[in-house]
C-alpha positions, -999 to +999 in steps of 0.1 A: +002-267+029-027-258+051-009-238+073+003-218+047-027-215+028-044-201+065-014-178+072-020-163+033-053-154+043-049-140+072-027-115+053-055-113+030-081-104+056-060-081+073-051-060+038-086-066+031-095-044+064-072-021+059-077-011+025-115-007+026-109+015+058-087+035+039-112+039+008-133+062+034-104+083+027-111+090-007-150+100+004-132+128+027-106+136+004-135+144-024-152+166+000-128+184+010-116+194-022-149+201-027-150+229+000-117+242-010-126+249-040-158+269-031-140+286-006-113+298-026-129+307-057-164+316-043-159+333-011-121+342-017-114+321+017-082+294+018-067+275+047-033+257+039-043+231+065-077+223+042-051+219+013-026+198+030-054+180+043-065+161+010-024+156-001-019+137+031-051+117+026-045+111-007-006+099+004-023+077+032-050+057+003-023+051-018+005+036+007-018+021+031-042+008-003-013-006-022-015-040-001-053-041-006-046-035-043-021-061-047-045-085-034-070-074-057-044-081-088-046-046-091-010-034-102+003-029-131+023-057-147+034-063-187+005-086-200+016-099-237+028-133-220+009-133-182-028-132-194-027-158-216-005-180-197-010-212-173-019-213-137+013-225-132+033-203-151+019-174-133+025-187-100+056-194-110+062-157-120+044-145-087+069-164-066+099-153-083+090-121-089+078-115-048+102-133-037+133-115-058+116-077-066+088-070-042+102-080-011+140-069-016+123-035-028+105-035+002+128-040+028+154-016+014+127+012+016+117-003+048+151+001+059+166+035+048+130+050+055+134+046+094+165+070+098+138+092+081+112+090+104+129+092+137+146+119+126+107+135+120+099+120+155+126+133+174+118+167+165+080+162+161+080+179+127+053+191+113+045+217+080+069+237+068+045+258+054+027+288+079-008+276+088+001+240+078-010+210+098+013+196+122+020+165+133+038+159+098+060+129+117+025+106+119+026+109+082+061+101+075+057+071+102+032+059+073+062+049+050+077+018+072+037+006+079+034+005+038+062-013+038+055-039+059+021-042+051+033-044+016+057-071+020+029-094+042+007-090+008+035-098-014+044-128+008+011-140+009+009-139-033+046-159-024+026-185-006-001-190-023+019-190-056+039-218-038+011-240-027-004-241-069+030-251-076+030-276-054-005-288-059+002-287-103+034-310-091+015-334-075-017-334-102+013-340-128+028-368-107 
């Protein structure tokens, strides 16, 4: 049980890291929105690569965040029955629902994601727009890192929903 309680927050740490790394993002992403707009609609100046600038940001916060958010019991999820309802009874929902929807969902994407971004690495795509930014293949390599980073979060929840199961079984013992 300790083992898995350790390997769970190592995951935890690690999402932890990542996610308030990312949140910088969103500091950079507000300013440079910020000088977009006074560019464009003060001095009649405008850059495509300032613009895809803050969409690829904001792509990186929410796919390299949605581990750290997950931790954070952050998602979304239908409440009527999970608020009010036992430790165990959520745990028991956690593990089923990690181990049955967020990891199958996972490694599909995972999977039919990597054609994807080989393909973009092979022939080091970048914008398709003129005056975009290039490089376009780092950003699409972001996809199977959200995926797996993902899944580590969801199998932490998996573990740690496991280990108040096991605990509630042996109080009730």
């Amino acid at each position: 049980m300790g083992a898995l309680k350790t390997l769970a927050g190592w995951i935890d740490r690690l999402n932890e890291y990542i996610g308030r790394g990312v949140s910088w993002l969103t500091v950079l992403m507000v300013f440079d929105v910020f000088v977009v707009v006074v560019l464009r609609y003060i001095f009649n100046i405008g850059w495509i690569w300032m613009q895809e600038t803050y969409v690829w940001m904001h792509g990186m916060v929410f796919t390299l965040g949605a581990g750290y958010t997950l931790l954070h019991d952050g998602h979304v999820r239908i409440d009527i029955i999970y608020r009010t309802a036992s430790k165990k009874y959520k745990a028991a929902i956690n593990l089923l629902g990690s181990l049955f929807f967020g990891l199958p969902v996972l490694w599909l994407l995972y999977s039919r994601s990597l054609p994807y971004v080989i393909r973009s690495w092979k022939g080091m795509e970048s914008s398709a727009e003129a005056g975009g930014l290039p490089y376009l293949f780092l950003l699409k390599s972001i996809i199977p890192v959200f995926c797996v980073l993902f899944a580590l979060q969801f199998l932490a929840l998996a573990l740690r929903s496991l280990c108040t199961l096991i605990e509630a079984d042996r109080r009730d013992a």
